[in-house]
KEKE-3310 file (N, C-alpha, C; in steps of 0.2 Angstrom, whole numbers, plus 5000, padded with zeros to 4 digits):
npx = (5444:5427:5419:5402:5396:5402:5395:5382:5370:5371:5371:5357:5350:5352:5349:5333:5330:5327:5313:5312:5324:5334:5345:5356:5354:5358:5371:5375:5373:5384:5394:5392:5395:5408:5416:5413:5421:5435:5435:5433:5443:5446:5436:5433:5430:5434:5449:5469:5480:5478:5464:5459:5454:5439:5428:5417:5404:5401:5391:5388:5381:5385:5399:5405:5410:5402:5388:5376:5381:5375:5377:5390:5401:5416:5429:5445:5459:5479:5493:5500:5514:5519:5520:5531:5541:5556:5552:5539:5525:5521:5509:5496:5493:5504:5518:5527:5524:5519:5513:5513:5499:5495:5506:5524:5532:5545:5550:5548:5550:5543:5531:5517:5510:5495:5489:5480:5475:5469:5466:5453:5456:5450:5447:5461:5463:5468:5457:5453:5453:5443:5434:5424:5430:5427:5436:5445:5462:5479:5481:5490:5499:5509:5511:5500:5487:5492:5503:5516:5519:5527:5526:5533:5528:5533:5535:5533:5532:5524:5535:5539:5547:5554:5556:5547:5531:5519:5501:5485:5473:5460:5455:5466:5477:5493:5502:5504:5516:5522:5530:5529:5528:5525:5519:5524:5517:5504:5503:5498:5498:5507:5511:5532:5532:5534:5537:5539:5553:5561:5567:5570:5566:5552:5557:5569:5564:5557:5566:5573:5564:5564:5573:5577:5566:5564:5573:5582:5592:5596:5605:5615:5632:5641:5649:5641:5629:5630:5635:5623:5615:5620:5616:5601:5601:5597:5585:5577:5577:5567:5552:5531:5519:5507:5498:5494:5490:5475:5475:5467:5469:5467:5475:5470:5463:5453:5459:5472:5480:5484:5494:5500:5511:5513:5523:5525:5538:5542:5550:5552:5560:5564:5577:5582:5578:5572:5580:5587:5589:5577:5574:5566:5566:5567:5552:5546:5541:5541:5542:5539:5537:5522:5507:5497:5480:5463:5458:5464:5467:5475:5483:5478:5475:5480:5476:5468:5478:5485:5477:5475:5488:5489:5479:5484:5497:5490:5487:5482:5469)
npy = (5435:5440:5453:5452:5460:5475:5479:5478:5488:5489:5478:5476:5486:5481:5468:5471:5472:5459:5449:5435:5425:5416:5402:5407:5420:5423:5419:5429:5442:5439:5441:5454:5458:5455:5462:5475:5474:5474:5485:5499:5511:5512:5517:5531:5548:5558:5558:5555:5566:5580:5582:5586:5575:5566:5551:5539:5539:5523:5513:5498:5488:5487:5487:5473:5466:5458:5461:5469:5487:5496:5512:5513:5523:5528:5540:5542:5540:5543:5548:5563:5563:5550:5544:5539:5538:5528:5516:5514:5506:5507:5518:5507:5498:5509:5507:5495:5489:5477:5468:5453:5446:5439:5433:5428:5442:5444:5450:5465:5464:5463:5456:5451:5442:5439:5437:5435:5427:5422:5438:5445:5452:5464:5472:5474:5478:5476:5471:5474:5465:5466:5472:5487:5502:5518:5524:5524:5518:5519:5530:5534:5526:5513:5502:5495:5481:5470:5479:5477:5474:5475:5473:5476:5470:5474:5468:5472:5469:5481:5487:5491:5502:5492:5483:5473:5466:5474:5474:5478:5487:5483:5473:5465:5458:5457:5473:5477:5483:5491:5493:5509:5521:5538:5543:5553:5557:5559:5558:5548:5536:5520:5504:5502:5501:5493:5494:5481:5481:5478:5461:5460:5449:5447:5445:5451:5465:5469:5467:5478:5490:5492:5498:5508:5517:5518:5518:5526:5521:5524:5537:5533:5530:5517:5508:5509:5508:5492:5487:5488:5480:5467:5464:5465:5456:5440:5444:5445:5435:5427:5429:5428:5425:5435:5442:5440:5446:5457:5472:5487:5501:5518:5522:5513:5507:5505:5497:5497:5491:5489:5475:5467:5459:5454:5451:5446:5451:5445:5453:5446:5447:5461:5462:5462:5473:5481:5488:5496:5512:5525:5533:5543:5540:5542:5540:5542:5555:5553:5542:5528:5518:5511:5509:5493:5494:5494:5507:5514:5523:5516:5516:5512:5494:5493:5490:5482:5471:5473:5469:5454:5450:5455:5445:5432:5433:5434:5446:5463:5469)
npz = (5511:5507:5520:5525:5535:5530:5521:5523:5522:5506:5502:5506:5496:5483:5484:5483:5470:5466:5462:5466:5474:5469:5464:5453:5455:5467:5465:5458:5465:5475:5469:5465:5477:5481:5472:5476:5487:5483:5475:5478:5479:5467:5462:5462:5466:5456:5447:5452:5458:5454:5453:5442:5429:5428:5434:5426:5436:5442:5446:5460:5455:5441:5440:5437:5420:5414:5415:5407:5399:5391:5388:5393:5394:5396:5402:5390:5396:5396:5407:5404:5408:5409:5395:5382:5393:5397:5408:5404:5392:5376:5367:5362:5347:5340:5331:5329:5345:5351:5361:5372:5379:5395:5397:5400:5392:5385:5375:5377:5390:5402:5414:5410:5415:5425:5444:5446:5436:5422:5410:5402:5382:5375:5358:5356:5371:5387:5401:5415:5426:5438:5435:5431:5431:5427:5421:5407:5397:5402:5413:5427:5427:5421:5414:5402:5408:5421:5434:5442:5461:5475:5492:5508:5524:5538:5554:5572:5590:5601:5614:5632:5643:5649:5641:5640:5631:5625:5631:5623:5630:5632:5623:5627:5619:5616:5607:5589:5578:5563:5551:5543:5528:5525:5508:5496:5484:5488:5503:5511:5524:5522:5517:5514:5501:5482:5462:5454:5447:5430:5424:5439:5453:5466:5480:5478:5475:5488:5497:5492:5491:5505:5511:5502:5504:5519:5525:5516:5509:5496:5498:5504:5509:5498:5508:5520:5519:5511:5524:5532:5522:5524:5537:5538:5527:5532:5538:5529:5523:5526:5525:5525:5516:5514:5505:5488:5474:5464:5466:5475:5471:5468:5458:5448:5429:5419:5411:5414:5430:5447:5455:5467:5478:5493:5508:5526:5537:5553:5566:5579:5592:5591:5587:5576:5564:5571:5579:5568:5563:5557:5542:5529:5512:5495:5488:5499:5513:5525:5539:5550:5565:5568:5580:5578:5572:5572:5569:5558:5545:5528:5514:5497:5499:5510:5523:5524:5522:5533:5543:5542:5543:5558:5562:5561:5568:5581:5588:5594:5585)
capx = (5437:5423:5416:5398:5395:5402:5389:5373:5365:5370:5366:5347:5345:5352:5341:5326:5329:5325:5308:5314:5331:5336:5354:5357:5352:5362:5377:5377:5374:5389:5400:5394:5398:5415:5418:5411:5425:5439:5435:5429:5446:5448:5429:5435:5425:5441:5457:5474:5481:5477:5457:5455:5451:5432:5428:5409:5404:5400:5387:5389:5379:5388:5406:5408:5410:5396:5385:5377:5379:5376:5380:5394:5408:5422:5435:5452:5468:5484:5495:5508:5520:5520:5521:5536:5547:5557:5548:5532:5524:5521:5500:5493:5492:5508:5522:5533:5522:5514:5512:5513:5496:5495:5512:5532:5534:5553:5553:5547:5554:5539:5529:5511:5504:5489:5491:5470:5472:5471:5462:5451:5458:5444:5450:5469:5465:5466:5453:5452:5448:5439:5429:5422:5432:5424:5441:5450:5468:5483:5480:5497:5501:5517:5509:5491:5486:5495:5506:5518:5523:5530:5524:5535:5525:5539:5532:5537:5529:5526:5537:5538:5555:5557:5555:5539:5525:5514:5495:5480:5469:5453:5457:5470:5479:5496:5500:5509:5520:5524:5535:5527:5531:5520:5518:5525:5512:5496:5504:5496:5502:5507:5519:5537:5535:5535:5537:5545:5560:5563:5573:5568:5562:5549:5563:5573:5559:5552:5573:5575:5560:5561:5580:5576:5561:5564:5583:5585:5599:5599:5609:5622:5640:5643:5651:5637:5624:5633:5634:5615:5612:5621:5612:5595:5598:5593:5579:5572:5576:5560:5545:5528:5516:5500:5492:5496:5484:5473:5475:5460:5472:5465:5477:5467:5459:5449:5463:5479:5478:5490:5493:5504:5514:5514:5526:5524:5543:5541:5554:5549:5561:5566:5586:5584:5575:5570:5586:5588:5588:5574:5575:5563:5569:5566:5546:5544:5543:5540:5543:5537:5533:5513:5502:5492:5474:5456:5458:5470:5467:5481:5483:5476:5472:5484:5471:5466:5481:5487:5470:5477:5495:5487:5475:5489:5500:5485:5489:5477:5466)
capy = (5434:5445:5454:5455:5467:5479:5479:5476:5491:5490:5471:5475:5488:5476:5462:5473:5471:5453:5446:5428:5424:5410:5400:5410:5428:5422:5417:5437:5446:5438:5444:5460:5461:5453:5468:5481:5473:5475:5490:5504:5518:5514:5522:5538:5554:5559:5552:5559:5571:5589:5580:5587:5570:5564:5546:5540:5534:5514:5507:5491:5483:5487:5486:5466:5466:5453:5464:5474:5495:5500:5519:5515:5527:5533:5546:5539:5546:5541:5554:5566:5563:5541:5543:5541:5536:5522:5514:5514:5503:5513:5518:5502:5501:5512:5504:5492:5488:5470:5464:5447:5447:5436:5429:5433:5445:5444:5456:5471:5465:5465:5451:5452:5437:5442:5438:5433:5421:5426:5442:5448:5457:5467:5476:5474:5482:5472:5472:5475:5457:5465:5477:5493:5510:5522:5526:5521:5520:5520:5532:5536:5519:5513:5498:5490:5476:5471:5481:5472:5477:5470:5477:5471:5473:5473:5470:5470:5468:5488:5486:5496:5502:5485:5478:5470:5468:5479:5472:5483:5486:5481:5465:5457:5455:5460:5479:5473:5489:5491:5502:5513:5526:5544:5543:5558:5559:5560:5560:5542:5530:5516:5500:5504:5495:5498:5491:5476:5484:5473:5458:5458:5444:5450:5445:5458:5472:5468:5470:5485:5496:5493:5502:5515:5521:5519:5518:5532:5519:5530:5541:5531:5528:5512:5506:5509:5502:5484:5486:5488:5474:5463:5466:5461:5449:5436:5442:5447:5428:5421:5430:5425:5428:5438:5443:5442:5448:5464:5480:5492:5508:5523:5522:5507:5510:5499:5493:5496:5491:5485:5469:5465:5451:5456:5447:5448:5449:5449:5455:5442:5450:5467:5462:5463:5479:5486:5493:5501:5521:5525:5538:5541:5542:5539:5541:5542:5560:5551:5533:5528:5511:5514:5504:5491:5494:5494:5514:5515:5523:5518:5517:5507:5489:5489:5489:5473:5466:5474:5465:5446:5449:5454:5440:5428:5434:5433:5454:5466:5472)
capz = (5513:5511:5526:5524:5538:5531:5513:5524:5518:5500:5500:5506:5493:5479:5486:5483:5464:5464:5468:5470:5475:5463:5464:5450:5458:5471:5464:5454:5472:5478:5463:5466:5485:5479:5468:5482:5492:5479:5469:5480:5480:5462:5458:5467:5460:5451:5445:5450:5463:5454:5452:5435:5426:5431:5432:5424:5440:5442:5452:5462:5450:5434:5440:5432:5414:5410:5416:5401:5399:5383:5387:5398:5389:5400:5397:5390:5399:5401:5408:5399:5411:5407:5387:5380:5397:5396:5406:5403:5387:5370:5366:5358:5339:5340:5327:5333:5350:5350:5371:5372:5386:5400:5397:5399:5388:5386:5370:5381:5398:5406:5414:5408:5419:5430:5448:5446:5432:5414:5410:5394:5379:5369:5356:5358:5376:5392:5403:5421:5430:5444:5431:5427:5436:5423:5415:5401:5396:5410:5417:5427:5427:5415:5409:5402:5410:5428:5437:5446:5464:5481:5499:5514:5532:5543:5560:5580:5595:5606:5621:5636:5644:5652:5636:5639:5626:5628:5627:5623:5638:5629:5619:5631:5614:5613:5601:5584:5576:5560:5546:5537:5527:5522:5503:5494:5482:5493:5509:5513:5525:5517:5516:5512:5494:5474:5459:5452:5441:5423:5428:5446:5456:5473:5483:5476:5476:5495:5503:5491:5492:5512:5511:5499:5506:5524:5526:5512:5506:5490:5499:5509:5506:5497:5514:5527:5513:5512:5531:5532:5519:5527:5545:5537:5524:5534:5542:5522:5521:5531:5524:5524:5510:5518:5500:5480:5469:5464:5474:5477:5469:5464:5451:5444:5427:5416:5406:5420:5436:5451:5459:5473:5483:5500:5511:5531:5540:5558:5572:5586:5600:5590:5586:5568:5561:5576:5580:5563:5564:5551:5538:5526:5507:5488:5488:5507:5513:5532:5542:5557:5567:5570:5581:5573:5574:5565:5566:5552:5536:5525:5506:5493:5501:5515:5529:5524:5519:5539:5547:5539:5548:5565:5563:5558:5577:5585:5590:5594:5581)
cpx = (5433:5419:5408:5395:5396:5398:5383:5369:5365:5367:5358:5345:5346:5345:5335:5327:5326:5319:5309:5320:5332:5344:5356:5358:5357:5369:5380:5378:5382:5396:5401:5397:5407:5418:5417:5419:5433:5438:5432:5434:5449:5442:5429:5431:5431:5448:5466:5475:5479:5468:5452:5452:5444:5431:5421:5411:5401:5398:5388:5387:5380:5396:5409:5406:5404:5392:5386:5375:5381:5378:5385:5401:5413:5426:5441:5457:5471:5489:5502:5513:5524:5522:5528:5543:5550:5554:5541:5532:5523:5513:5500:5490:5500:5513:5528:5531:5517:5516:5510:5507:5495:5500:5518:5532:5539:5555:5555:5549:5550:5532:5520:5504:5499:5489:5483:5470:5471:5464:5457:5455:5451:5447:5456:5469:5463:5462:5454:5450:5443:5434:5430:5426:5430:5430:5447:5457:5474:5484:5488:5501:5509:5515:5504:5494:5490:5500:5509:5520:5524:5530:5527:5531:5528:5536:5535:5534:5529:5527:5536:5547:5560:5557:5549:5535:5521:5506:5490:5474:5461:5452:5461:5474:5487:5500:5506:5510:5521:5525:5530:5528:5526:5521:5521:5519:5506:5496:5500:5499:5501:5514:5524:5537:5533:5536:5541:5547:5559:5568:5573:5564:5560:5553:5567:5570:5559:5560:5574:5572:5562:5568:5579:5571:5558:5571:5587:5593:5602:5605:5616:5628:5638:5645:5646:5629:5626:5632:5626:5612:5611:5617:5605:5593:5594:5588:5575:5573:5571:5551:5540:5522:5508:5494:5497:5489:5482:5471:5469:5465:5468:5470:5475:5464:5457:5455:5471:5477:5487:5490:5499:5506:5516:5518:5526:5534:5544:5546:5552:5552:5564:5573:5586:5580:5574:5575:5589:5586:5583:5574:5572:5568:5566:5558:5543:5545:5543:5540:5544:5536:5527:5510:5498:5486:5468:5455:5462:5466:5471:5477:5481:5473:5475:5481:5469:5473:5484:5483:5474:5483:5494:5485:5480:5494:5497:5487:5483:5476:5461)
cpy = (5440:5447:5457:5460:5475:5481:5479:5482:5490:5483:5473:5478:5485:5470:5464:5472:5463:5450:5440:5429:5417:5410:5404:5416:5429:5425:5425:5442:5444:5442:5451:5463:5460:5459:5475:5480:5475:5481:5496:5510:5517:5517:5527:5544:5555:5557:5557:5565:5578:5587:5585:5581:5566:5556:5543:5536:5528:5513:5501:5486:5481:5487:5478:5468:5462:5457:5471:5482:5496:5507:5518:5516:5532:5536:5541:5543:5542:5547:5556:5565:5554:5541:5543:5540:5528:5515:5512:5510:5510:5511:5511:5504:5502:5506:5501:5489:5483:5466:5458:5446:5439:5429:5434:5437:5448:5449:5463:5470:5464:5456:5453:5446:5442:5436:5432:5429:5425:5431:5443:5453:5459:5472:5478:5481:5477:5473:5470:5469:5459:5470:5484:5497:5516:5527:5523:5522:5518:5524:5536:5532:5518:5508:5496:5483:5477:5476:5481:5476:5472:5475:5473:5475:5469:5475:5470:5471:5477:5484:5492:5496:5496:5480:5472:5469:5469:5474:5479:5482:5484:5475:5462:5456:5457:5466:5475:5481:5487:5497:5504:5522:5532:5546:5550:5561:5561:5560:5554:5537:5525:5509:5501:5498:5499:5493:5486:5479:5475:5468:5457:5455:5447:5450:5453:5465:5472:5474:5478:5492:5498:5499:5507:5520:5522:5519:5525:5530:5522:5534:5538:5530:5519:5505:5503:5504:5494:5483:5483:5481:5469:5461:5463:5457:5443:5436:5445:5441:5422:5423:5425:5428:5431:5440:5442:5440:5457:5469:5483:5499:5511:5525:5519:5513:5505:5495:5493:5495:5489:5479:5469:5456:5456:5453:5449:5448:5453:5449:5453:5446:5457:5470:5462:5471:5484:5487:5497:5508:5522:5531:5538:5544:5541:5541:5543:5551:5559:5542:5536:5519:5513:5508:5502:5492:5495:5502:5518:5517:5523:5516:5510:5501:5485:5488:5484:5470:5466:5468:5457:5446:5448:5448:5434:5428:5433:5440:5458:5470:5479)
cpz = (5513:5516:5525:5528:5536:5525:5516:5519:5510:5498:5499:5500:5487:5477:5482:5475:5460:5468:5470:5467:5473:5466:5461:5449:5464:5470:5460:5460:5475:5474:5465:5472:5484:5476:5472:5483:5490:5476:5472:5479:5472:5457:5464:5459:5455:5452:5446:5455:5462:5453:5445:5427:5431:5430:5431:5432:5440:5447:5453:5456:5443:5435:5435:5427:5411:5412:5411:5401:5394:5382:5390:5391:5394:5396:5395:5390:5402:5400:5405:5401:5411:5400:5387:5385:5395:5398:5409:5395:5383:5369:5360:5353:5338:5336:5330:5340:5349:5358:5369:5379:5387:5398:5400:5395:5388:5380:5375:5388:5403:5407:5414:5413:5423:5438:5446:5440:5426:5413:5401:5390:5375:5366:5357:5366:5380:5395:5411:5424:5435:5441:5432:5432:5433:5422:5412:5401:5402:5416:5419:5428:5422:5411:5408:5404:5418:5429:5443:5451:5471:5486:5504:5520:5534:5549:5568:5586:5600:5612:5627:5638:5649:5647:5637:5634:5630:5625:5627:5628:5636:5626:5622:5626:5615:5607:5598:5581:5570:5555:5541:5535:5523:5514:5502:5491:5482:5498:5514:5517:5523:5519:5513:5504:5487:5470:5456:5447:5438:5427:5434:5450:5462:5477:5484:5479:5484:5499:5499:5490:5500:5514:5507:5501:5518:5531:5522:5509:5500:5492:5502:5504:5504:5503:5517:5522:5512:5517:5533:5530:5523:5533:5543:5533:5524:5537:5535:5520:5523:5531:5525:5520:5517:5511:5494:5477:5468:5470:5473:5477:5466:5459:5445:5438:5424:5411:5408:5425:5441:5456:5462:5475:5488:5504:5520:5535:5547:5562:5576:5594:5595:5589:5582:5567:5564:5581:5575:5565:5556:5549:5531:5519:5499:5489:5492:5508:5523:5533:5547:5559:5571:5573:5575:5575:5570:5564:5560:5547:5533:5516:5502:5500:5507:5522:5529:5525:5529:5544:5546:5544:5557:5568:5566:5566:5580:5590:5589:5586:5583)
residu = (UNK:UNK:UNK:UNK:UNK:UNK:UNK:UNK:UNK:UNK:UNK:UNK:UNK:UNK:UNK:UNK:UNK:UNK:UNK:UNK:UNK:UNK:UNK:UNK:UNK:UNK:UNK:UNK:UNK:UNK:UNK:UNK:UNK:UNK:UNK:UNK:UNK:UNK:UNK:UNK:UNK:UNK:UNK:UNK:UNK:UNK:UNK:UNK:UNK:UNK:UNK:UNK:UNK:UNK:UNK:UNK:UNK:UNK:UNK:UNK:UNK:UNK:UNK:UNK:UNK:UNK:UNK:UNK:UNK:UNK:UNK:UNK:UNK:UNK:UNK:UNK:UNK:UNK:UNK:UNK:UNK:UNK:UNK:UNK:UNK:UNK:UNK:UNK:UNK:UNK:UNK:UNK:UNK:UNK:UNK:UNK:UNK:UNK:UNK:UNK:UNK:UNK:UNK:UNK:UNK:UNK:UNK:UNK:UNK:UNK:UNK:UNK:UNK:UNK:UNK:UNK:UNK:UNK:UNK:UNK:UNK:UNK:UNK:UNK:UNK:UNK:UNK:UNK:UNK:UNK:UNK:UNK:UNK:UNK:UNK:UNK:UNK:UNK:UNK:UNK:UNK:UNK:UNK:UNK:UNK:UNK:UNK:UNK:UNK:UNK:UNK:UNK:UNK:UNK:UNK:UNK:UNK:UNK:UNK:UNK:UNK:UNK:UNK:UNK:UNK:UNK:UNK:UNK:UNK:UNK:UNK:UNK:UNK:UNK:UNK:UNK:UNK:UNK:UNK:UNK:UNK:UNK:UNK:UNK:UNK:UNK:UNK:UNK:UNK:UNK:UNK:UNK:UNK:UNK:UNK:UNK:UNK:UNK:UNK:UNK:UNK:UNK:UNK:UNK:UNK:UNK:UNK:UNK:UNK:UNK:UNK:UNK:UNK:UNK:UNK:UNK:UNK:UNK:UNK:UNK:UNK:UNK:UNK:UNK:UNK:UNK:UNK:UNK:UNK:UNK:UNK:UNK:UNK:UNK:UNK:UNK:UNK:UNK:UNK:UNK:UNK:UNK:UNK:UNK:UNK:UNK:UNK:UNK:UNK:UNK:UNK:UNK:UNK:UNK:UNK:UNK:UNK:UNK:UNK:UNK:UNK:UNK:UNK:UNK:UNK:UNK:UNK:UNK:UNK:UNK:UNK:UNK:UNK:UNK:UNK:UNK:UNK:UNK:UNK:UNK:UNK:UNK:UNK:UNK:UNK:UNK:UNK:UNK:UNK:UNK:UNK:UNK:UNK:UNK:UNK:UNK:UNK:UNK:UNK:UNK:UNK:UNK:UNK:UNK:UNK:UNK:UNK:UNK:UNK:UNK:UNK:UNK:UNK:UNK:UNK:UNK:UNK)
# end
């Protein structure tokens, strides 16, 4: 759902462009509030931790692709440190490299579908579904087009030391807790999740990001590791979908992007996960369980996808 509270001003000065509001005039205003809502941390002034790639920047109004910019020329980069790794794809054109787009594509390993329904190729380059970022290439992406990942929000009720749920003295609601872990690479909190590995079904990804990056299973004995699995199997057995589709990454670029399956696994009384000792690991430089609240800035598109789960327990927001 978009919230048009939060585009008021941008809507009015839109609006001002149109002297009559036509079905038609309409039906384009909404696309582009649509596209505000989705594509705001992926037209960041510059691309990349050390902020020496610039991005053209893209007004609301020209971020969809139907919409015509005849000067619009971004820079194309994808990073030295992506080329050439296993895996990542090979620069298109390049010999021997034919992507099967918005398919299986079982030669390369790599599932090319789009999460959002099948996208545009223009000149053997995919196209961004949700449009313009004002730059070309991958970026530091691994693959054109989708780039599949799986976000578990693993939640629990804040108790007090009577084990009570605790409510929030303003909303009457109940406070909802959840793991998250402090990004390595930006220092973001974030959902303990990542990319779906070749071969791997979101299942797989959700239970194994959550143990690598907040378990630090990388590091355990083969023992205590098994021990672990076993202990949360079945609560990584009862998911519920809270989002799948395109993320709002400032990774995004015009022809890589990332899409997500987000899954909700709540700890009702706090005997599954929330007796885990947490230890952050693999990507993670910190994990915490954090009140849930509208004061959060976390990464990419997880503030929303957070807001949906609160909603969903009826937990304070």
């Amino acid at each position: 759902m978009v919230h048009l509270s939060r585009f008021i001003p941008k809507a009015q000065s839109l609006l001002q462009g149109f002297s009559v509001l036509t079905v038609s005039s309409l039906k384009h205003l909404i696309k582009v509030i649509g596209s505000m809502e989705l594509h705001q941390k992926c037209r960041n002034t510059t691309y990349g931790s050390d902020g020496k790639i610039s991005r053209v920047p893209v007004p609301d109004d020209k971020v969809k692709w139907e919409q015509h910019w005849e000067d619009y020329c971004p820079p194309n980069y994808t990073a030295p440190g992506v080329k050439g790794k296993p895996w990542a794809d090979k620069e298109i054109g390049e010999d021997g490299f034919c992507p099967k787009w918005n398919s299986l594509d079982c030669e390369n390993k790599v599932d090319r579908r789009s999460l959002m329904g099948n996208y545009e190729v223009v000149d053997g380059y995919p196209l961004n579904p949700i449009g313009r970022t004002g730059l070309r290439g991958r970026g530091i992406l691994g693959k054109w087009g989708p780039n599949h990942a799986a976000d578990p929000v693993v939640t629990r009720w804040k108790r007090n030391s009577s084990n009570d749920v605790i409510k929030h003295e303003d909303s009457g609601k109940p406070i909802l807790q959840f793991v998250s872990i402090r990004r390595k690479d930006n220092g973001q909190w974030a959902f303990p999740g990542g990319m779906v590995d070749p071969g791997e079904v979101v299942s797989q990804t959700l239970k194994r990001e959550f143990l690598e990056e907040t378990m630090n299973s990388l590091e355990m004995t083969p023992e205590l590791k098994s021990k672990v699995e076993s202990h949360i199997q079945e609560f990584f057995s009862t998911g519920e979908d809270v989002y799948r589709g395109y993320v709002d990454d400032p990774r995004n670029t015009d022809n890589a992007w990332m899409e997500t399956v987000a899954k909700n696994f709540h700890d009702e009384d706090g005997s599954f996960v929330g007796t885990l000792s947490l230890n952050a690991g693999d990507d993670a430089v910190g994990v915490s369980w954090i009140d849930v609240s509208s004061q959060l800035h976390l990464y990419a598109s997880h503030s929303m996808m957070l807001k949906s789960v609160a909603a969903k327990l009826n937990a304070h927001w």
